[in-house]
N, C-alpha and C positions, 0 to 999 in steps of 0.2 A: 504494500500500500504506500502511493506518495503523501506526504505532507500539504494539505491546502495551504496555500503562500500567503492567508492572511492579512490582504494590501486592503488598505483602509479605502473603503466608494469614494470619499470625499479627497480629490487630489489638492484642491489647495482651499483655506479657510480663512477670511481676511476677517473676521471678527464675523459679525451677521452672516454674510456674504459666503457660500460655499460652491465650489466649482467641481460636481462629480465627476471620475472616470466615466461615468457613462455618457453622459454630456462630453466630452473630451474626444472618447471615439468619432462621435457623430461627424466633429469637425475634422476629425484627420482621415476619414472616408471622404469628406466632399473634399478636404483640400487634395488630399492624394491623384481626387478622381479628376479634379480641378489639371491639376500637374500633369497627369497621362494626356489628358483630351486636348490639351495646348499640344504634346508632341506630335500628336495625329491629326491637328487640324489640318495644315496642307494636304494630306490625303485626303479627306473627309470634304473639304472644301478651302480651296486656298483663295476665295476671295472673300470668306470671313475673318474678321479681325475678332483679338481678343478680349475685344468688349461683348461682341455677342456671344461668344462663348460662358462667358461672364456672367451674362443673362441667362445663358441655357442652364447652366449649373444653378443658379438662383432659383431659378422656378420649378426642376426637378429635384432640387433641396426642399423645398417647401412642400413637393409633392409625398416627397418622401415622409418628413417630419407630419406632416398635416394628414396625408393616406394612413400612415404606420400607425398611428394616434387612434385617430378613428376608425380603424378597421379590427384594431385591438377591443375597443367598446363593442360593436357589433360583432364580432365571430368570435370571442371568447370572453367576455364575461358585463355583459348590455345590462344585469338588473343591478349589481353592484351601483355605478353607475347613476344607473338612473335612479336609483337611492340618495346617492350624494353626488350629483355631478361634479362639485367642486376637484371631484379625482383625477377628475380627464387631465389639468394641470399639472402633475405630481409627476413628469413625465421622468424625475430622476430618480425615478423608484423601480422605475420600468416598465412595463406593457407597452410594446410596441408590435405591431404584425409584421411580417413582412408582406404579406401577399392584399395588405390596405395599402402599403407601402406601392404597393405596385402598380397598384390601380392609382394612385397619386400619383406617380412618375407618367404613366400613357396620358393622364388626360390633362397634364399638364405638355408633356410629349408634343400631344396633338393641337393642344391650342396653339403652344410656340411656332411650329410646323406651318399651321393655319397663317402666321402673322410673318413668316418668313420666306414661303415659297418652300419648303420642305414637305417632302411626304411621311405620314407619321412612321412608315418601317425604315425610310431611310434614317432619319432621328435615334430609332430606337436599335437600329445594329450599329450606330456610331456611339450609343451608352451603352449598351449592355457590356461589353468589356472591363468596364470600369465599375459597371456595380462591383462586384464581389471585392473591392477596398473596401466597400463601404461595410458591406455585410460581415468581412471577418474580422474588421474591427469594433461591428456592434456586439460579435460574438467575446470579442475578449473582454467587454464592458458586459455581458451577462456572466462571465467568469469571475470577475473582478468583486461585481453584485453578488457574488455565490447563489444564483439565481438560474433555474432551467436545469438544473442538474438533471442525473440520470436513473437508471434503474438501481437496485442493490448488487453490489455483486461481488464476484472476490479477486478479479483481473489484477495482474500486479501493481498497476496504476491508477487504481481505486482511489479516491478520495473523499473525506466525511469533509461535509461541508458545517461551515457554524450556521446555516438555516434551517439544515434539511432538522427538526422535530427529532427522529428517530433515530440520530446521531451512526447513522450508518455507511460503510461502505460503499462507493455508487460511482456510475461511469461519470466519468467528464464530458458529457456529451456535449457541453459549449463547443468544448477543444476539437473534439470530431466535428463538430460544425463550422468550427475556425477554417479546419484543413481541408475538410471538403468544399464548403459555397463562399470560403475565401480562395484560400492557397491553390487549391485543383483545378475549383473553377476559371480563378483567372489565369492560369495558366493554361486550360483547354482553350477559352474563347480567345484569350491575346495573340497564343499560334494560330490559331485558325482566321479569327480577321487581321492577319499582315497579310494573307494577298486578296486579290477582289475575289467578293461572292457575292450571288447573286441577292438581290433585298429580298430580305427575311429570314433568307438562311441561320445569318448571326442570334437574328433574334429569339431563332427557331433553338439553335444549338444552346440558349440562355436559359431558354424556358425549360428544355428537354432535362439537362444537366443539373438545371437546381433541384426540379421537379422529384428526377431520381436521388440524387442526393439527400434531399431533405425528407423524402420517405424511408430512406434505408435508416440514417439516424432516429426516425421516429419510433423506432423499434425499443431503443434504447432509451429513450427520454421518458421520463415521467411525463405524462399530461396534467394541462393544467386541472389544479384539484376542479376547481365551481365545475367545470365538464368532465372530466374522467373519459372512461372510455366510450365509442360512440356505439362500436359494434363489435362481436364476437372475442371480444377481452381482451382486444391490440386493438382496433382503429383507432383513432386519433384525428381530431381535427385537424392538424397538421396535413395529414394524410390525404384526406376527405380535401382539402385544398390545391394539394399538390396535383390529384390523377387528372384537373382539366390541364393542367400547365405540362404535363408529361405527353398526353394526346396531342394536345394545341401546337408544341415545338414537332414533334414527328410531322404533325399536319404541314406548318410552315412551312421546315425543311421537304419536303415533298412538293409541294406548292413553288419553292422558290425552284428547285430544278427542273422540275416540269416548264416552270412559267421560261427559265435561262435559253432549253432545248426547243421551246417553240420556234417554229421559225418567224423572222421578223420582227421577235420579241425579246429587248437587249435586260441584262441582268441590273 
């Protein structure tokens, strides 16, 4: 069994004033992703300057922050909530979705797109590469929070977290999620959009890739308590989330080759 490492949520504390790790990550996913999307704007479009880029991160940051938020009140725990809504606030406590998150990123995507001359899949294979900064560092801010832990078990890299109640042994399953829909991920999609693909492909390989990823972890993650299980003493809302985004990327990537191979019809 490892030692939980113990790092205090709170990274810096000016009297009143506290600045969580979890808060922390948020911004070193947008700057990071901020930093990558500068080095691919020539590709992407070399007659955007880096004020719209600028723009583009701002309002798929908000989509993010603002999706993630409320999509976390609706798909996992809405009566809490609407008991006290003053909660929705609390956001350095945690509950964040990703897949509200996502739905904030398209349709903030699509309005940018709308106001740019962009089509919403070109926009979205030019981000999807750079989510997964964002994501493995929301994951080591749920680490940090000893929050989302795992099942019990006795793996040599077990760790009792100071939340988990019943002081027990349990997978890191932040850290599989770090490596997976951080590390793996962006290293699948980064190799694969350096050379051109067809629109949607990218988008397709985002969806497909998280989709798997984040159901195989779900095996091992506790669900949230207010839900438990959904069905047959494993589903998981996670799950339940994931299988359109597993179908949806297969579809795309099929969609975007067929669409390449047509004749007359450029990628």
């Amino acid at each position: 069994m490892l030692p939980y490492p113990q790092i205090d949520p709170v990274a810096i504390a000016l009297g009143p004033l506290k600045i969580h790790w979890y808060g922390l990550m948020y911004l070193i996913g947008i700057g990071g992703a901020w930093w990558l999307a500068s080095r691919r704007l020539a590709q992407f479009d070399a007659s955007w300057s880096k004020e719209k880029l600028s723009d583009l991160v701002f309002w798929v940051a908000m989509g993010v922050i603002l999706g993630g938020r409320l999509g976390y009140v609706l798909f996992y725990d809405l009566s809490s909530y609407l008991a006290n809504p003053l909660l929705i606030f609390e956001v350095w406590k945690g509950g964040m979705s990703f897949h509200g998150g996502l739905i904030g990123v398209m349709l903030a995507t699509f309005w940018f797109g709308k106001r740019h001359g962009k089509s919403f899949f070109e926009l979205m294979d030019f981000i999807a590469p750079l989510v997964p900064i964002g994501l493995g560092a929301g994951r080591i801010g749920n680490f940090i929070n000893a929050e989302l832990w795992g099942k019990a078990t006795d793996v040599p890299w077990a760790m009792i977290f100071p939340t988990d109640p019943a002081q027990l042994p349990r997978h890191p399953s932040q850290l599989y999620q770090f490596a997976l829909e951080g590390v793996a991920l962006f290293l699948i999609l980064w190799a694969y959009s350096r050379k051109p693909r067809p629109t949607m492909a990218v988008s397709g390989m985002f969806a497909l890739f998280y989709g798997l990823f984040r159901f195989i972890v779900e095996f091992v993650r506790v669900p949230d308590a207010q839900l438990g299980y959904l069905a047959f003493d494993w589903l998981t809302m996670g799950q339940v989330l994931c299988l359109p985004m597993i179908l949806g990327g297969i579809a795309l990537i099929v969609i975007a080759y067929k669409r390449q191979a047509a004749p007359g019809v450029a990628g």
